[in-house]
C-alpha positions as CSV (number, residue, x, y, z in Angstrom):
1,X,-11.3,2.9,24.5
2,X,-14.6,5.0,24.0
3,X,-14.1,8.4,23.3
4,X,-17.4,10.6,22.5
5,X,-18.3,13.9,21.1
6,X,-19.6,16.5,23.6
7,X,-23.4,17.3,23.3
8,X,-24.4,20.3,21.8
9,X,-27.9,21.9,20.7
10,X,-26.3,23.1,17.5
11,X,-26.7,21.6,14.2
12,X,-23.9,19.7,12.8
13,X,-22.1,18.9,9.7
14,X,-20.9,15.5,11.2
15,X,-22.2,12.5,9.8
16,X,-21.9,9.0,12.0
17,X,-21.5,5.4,10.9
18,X,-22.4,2.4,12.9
19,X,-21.7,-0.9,12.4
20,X,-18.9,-2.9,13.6
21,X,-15.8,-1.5,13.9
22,X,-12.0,-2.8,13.6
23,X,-8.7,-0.9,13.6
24,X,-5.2,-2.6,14.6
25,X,-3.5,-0.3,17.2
26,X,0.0,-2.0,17.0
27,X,1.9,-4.8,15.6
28,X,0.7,-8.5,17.4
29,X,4.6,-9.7,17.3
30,X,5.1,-6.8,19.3
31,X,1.9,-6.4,21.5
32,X,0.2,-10.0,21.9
33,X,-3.0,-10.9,20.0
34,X,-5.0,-9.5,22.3
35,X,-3.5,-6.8,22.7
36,X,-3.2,-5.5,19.0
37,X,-6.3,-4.8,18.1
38,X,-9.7,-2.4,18.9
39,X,-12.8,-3.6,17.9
40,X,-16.8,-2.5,18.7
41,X,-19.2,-4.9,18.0
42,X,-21.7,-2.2,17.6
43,X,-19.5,0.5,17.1
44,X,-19.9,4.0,16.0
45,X,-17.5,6.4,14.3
46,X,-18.3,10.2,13.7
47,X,-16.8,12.2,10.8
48,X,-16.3,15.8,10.5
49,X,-14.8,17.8,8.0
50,X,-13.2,14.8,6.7
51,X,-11.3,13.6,10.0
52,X,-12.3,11.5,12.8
53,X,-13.9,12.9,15.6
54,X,-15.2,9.9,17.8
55,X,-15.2,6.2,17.9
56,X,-16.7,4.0,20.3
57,X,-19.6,1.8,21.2
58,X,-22.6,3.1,19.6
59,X,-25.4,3.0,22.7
60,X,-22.5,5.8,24.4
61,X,-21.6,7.5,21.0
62,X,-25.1,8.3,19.9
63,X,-25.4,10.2,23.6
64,X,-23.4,12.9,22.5
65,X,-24.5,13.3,18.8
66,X,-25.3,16.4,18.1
67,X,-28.6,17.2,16.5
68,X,-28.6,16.9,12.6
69,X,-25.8,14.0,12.6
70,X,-26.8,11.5,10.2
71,X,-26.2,8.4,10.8
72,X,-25.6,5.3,8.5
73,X,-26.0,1.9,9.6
74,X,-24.6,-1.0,8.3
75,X,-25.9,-4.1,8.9
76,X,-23.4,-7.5,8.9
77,X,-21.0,-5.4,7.8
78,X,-17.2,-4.4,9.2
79,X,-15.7,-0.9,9.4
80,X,-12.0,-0.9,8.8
81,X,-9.3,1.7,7.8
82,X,-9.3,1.9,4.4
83,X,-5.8,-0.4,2.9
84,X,-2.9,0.5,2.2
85,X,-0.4,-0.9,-1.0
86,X,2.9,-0.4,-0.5
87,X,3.9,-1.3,-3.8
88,X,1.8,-1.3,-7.0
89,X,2.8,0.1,-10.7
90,X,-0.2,1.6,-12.3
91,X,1.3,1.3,-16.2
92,X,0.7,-2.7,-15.4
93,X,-3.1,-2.3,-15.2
94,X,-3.2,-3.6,-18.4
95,X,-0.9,-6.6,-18.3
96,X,-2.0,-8.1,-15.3
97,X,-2.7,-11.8,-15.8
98,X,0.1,-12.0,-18.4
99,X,1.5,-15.4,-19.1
100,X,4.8,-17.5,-18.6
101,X,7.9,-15.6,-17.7
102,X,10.1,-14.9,-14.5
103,X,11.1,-11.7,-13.6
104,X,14.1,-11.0,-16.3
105,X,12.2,-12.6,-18.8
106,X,8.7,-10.9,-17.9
107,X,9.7,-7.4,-17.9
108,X,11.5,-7.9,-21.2
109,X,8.4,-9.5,-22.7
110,X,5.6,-7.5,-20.9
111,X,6.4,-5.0,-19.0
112,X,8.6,-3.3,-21.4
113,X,6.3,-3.2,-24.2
114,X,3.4,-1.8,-21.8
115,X,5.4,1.0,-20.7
116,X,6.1,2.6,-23.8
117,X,2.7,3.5,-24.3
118,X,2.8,5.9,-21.5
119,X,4.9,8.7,-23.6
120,X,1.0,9.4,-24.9
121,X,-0.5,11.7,-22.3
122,X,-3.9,10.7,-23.2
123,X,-2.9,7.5,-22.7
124,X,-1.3,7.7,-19.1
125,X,-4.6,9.8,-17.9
126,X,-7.0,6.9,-19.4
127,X,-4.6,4.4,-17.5
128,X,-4.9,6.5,-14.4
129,X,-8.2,6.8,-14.1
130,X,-9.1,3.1,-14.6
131,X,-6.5,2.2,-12.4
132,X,-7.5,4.5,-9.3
133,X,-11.2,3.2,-10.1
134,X,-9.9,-0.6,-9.3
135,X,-8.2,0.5,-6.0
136,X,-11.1,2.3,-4.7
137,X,-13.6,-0.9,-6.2
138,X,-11.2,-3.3,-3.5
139,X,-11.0,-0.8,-0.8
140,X,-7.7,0.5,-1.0
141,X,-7.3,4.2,-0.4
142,X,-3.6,4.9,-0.3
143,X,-0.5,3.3,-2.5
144,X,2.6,3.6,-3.4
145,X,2.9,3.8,-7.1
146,X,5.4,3.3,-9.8
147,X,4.9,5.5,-12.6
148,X,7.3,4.8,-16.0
149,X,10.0,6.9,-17.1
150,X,7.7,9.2,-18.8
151,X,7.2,12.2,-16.8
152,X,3.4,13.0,-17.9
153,X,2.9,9.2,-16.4
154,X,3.1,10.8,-13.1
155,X,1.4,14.6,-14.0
156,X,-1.6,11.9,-14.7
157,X,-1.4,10.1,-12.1
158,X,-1.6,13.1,-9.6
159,X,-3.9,14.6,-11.6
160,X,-6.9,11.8,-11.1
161,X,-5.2,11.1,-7.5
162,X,-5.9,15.1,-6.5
163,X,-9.2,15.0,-8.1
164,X,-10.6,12.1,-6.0
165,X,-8.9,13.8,-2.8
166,X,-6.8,10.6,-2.2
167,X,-3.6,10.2,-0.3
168,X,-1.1,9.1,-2.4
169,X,2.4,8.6,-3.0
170,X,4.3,8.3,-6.6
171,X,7.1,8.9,-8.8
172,X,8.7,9.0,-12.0
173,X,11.0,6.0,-12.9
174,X,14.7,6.6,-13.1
175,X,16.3,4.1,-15.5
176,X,19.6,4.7,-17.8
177,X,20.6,1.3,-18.8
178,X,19.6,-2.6,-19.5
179,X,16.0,-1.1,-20.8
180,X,14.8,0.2,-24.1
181,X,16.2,3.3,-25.7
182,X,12.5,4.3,-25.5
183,X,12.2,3.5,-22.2
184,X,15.5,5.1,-20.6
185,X,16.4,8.2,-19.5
186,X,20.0,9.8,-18.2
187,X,21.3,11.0,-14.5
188,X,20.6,14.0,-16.0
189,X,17.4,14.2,-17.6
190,X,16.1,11.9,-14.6
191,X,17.5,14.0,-11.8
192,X,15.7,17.5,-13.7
193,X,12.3,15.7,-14.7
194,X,12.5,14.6,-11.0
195,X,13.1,17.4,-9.8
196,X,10.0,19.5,-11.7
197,X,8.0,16.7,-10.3
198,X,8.9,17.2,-6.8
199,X,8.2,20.6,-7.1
200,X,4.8,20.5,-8.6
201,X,3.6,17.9,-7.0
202,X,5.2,16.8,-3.2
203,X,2.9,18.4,-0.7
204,X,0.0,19.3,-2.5
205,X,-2.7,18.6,-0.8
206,X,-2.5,14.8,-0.1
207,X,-0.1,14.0,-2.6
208,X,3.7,13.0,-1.9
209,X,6.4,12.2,-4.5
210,X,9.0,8.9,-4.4
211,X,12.1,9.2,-6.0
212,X,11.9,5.8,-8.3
213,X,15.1,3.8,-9.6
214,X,13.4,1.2,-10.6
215,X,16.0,-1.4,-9.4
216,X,19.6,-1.2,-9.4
217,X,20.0,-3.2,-12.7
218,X,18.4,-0.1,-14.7
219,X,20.3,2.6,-13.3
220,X,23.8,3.4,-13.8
221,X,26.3,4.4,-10.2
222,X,25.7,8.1,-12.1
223,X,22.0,7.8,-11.9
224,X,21.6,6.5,-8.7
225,X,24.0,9.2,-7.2
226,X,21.5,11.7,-8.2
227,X,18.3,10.1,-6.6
228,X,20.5,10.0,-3.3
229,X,21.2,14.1,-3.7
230,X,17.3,14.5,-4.5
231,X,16.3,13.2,-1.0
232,X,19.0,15.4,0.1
233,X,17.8,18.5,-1.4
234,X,13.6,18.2,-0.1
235,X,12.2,16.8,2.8
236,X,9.6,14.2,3.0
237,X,10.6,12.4,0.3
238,X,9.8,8.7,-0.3
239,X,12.5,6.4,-1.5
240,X,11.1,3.1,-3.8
241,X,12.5,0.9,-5.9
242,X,13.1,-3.2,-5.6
243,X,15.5,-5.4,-3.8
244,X,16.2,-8.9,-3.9
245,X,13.1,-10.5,-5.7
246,X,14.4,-12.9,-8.0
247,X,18.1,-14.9,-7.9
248,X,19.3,-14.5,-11.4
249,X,18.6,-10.5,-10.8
250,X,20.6,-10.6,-7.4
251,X,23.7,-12.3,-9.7
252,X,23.2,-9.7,-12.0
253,X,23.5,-7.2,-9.5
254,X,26.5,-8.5,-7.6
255,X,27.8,-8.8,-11.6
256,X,27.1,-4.8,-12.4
257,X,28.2,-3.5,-9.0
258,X,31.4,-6.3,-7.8
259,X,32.7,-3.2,-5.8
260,X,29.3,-3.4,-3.6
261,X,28.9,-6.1,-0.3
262,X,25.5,-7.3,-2.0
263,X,22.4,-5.8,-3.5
264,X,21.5,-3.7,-0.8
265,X,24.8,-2.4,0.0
266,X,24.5,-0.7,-3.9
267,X,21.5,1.2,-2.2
268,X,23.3,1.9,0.8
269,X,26.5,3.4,-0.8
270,X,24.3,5.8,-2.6
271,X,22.6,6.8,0.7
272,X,19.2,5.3,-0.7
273,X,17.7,4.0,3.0
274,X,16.0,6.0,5.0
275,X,13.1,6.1,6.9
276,X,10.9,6.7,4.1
277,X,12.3,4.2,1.8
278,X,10.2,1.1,0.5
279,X,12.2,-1.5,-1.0
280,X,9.6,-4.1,-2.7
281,X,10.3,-7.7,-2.2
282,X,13.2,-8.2,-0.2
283,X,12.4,-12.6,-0.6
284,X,16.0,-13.5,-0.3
285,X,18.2,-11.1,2.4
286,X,20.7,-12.2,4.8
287,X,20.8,-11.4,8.4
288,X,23.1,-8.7,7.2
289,X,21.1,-6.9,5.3
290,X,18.1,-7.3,7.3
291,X,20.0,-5.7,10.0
292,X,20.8,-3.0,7.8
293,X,17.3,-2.3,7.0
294,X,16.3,-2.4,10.7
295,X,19.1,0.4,11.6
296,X,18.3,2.9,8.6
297,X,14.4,2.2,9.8
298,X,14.1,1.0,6.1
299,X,10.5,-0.6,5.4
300,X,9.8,-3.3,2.9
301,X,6.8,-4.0,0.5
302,X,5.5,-8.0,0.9
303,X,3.7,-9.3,-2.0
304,X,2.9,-12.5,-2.6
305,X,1.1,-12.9,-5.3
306,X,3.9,-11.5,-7.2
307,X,6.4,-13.8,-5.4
308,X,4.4,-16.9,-6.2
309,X,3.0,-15.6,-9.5
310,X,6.8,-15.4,-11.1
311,X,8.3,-18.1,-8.8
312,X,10.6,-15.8,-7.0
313,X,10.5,-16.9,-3.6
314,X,9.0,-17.1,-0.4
315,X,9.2,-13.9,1.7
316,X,10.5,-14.7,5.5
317,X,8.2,-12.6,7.5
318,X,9.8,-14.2,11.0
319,X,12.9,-13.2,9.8
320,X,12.1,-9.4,9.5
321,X,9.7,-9.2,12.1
322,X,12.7,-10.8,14.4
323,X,14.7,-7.8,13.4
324,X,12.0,-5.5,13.6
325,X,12.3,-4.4,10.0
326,X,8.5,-2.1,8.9
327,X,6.6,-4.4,6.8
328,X,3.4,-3.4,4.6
329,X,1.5,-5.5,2.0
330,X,2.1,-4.6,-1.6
331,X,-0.4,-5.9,-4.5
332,X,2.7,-5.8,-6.9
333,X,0.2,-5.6,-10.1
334,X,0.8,-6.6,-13.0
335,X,2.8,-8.8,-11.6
336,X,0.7,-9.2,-8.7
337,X,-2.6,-11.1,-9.6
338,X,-5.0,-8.9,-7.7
339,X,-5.6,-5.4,-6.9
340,X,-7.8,-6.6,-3.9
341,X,-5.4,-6.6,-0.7
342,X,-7.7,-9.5,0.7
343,X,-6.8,-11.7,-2.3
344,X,-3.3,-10.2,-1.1
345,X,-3.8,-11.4,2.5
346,X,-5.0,-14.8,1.2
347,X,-2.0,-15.2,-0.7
348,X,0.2,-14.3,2.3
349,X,-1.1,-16.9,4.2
350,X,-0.4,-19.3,2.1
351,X,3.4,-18.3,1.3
352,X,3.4,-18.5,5.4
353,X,1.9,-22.1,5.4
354,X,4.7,-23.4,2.7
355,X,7.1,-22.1,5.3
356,X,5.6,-23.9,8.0
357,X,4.5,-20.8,9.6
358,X,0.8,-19.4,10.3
359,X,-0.4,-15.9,9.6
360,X,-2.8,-14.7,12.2
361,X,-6.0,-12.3,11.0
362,X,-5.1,-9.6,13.4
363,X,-1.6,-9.6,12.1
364,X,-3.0,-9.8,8.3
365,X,-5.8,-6.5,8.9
366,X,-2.5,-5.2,10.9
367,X,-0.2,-5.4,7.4
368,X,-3.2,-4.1,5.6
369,X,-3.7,-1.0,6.7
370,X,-1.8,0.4,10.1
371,X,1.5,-1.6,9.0
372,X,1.6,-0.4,6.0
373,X,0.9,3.1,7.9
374,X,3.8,2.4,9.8
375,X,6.2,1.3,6.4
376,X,5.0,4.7,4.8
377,X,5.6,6.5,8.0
378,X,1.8,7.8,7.4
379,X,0.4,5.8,10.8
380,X,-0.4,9.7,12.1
381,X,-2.6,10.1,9.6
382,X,-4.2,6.5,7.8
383,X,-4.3,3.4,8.8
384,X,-6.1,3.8,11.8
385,X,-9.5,5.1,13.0
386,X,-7.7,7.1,16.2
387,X,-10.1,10.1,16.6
388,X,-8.5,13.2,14.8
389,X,-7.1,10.7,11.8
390,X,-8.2,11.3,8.3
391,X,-11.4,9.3,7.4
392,X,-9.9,7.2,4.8
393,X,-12.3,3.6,5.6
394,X,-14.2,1.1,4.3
395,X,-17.4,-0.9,4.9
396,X,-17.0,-4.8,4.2
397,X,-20.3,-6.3,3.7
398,X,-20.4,-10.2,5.8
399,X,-23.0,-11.1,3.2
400,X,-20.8,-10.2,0.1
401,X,-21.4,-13.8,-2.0
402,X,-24.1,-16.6,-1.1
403,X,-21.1,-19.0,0.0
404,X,-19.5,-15.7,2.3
405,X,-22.8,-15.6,3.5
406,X,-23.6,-19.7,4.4
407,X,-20.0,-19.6,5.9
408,X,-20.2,-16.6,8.1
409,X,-23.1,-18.0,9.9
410,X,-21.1,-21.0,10.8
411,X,-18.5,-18.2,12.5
412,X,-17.9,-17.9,16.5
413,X,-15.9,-15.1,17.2
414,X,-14.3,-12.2,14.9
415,X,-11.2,-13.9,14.8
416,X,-12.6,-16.7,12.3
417,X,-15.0,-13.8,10.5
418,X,-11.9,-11.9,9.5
419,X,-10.3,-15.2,8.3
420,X,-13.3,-15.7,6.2
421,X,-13.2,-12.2,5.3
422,X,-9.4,-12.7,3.8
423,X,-10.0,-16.3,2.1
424,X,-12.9,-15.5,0.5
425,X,-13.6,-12.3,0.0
426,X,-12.2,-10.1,-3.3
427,X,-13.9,-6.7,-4.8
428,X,-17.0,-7.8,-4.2
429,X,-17.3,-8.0,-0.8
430,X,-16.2,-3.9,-0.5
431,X,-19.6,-2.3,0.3
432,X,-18.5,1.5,0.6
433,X,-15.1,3.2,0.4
434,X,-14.5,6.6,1.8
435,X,-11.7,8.7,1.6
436,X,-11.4,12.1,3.7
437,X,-15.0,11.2,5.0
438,X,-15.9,11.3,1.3
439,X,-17.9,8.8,-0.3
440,X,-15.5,7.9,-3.2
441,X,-16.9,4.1,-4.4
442,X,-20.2,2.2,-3.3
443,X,-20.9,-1.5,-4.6
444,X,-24.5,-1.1,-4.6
């Protein structure tokens, strides 16, 4: 599909970018391989007043252009949507890489400990700027974030978020039991903090707020009433929270809540699915629940390197896409081992090969940035370069590391560049990323 700006003696604000071009235009279990994908191998995309306005081979774009475009051209390079994490929490930034622990264990022992630092202000902005830096430096131009309990955790977070223009989604975590008396709040406290939140932030210009138990465990039947009657009281609301990651935490849930069919059915009861709701993990559901999620159009958050890095478990991709449950990619830091959602992809593939299974590139590029679209119910918007999205992309450079380099040249087709692209690429091998048509981070 070409589509080309109309030609026009006026000077133009517009600015084109040529290289090759990618976007996924729909899931390949859906579509077919072929099918799933649109790519220009000399491709040109225009960008005006920070959307879209053309895309298409660049010999028939450049027809059209009107006079004063500038045009950047990218040499061995590949244009993409920028990527999307659909589950990340920023207070980890600095425990990433921390040793030793499963999940109960590592949140007592880390995470915990990390989190109380955030009732500094100064500290949260210092956290959120270094943090928003690293997404940006692997090319990922929306997430959704965990904040911590604090409510200046997330008046930070929007804060550098709003200044770089980015389209982002976070919230302020709700948790009222099993946690640290510094670390908890109460239904109350958590449902009025929320609520001043939502009403500073949801809406302003890219921002969007999550209501954020942080999993059932930490919030008492009281608390998690109240997020339920906060998505009933604003629209647009995300939903975001965990579900079924580790074993011992699935006991402990069917221990807390033995009135409740299961861990999801606690969400359920307090009308917590939805549409817009993210549930990170999901390794170990039954056909039930995966149903369930299907039904409520309930997405979930796959990250690997989390799953393998606390030896939770192997996420069944086959088994949600057979129930056609929305499925993005989430990093999962600190837990998660990289903020780079190629390491990400790498990872995936691999908890795909233990299973026996394969994961295709075009399906990997398609969690990466339109399916994780698609989870955040964003797809209108990011994820894709559809003339008349926003211009959130970025420019991966073929010749990113000497062995990148010797190995690409050994490449036939796009299919085995991208799988290069995902096995051995990381930061480095993000050239430009641009959000709103915006340069916001550039390698060299």
């Amino acid at each position: 599909m070409t589509q080309s700006p109309s030609t026009s003696n006026a000077t133009t604000s517009a600015t084109a970018y040529r290289a090759a071009i990618l976007d996924s235009l729909g899931d390949p279990a859906e579509l077919g391989l072929e099918n799933s994908y649109r790519y220009f191998e000399d491709g040109m995309m225009v960008v005006e007043n920070g959307r879209i306005t053309a895309l298409g081979h660049a010999p028939e774009i450049m027809k059209g252009l009107q006079s004063g475009t500038k045009i950047h051209h990218y040499e061995d390079a590949l244009i993409t949507p920028g990527f999307i994490d659909t589950h990340i929490h920023y207070p980890q930034t600095g425990m990433i890489a921390s040793y030793g622990d499963q999940l109960l264990d590592w949140l007592e022992n880390y995470t915990f400990p990390a989190e109380q630092k955030f009732v500094d202000p100064a500290h949260a902005e210092q956290v959120s700027e270094i943090f928003l830096n690293e997404l940006l430096r692997n090319g990922t131009t929306t997430a959704l974030v965990f904040g911590t309990v604090h409510p200046q955790s997330v008046d930070a977070f929007f804060s550098s978020a709003e200044k770089r223009n980015l389209r982002m989604i976070a919230g302020k975590v709700l948790m009222d039991r099993n946690a640290p008396e510094a670390l908890t709040d109460t239904p109350e406290s958590g449902y009025r903090d929320s609520k001043a939140l939502i009403e500073r932030w949801h809406g302003k210009g890219r921002l969007h707020y999550a209501v954020t138990p942080r999993f059932a465990p930490t919030s008492s039947p009281e608390q998690l009433a109240t997020a339920g009657q906060l998505l009933r009281e604003y629209d647009g609301l995300y939903m975001h929270t965990h579900l079924s990651e580790n074993r011992n935490e699935i006991e402990w849930v069917k221990a807390l809540f033995p009135e409740q069919n299961g861990y999801l059915d606690v969400y359920d009861h307090h009308n917590l699915l939805g549409q817009r709701s993210v549930f990170a993990h999901g390794v170990h559901l039954c056909d039930e629940e995966c149903q369930r999620l299907a039904e409520t159009d309930s997405a979930i958050a796959f990250c690997p390197t989390s799953n393998l890095f606390l030896g939770s478990g192997l996420f069944n991709l086959p088994q949600a896409e057979q129930h056609k449950i929305k499925v993005g990619l989430g990093t999962d830091v600190g837990a998660g081992t990289s903020f780079s959602m190629l390491q990400t992809i790498n990872e995936a593939y691999k908890v795909m090969q233990l299973q026996g299974k394969k994961l295709h590139p075009f399906k990997s590029f398609y969690l990466a940035t339109l399916g994780g679209a698609r989870a955040l119910q964003l797809e209108q918007q990011v994820g894709t370069l559809e003339p008349g999205s926003e211009a959130d992309f970025v420019v991966l450079d073929y010749n990113s590391t000497p062995l990148m380099s010797y190995r690409m040249q050994q490449a036939k087709d796009l299919e085995e560049r991208l799988f290069v692209l995902m096995t051995l690429g990381d930061d480095r091998a993000i050239k430009c990323t641009f959000a709103m048509g915006e340069l916001v981070y550039s390698r060299d």
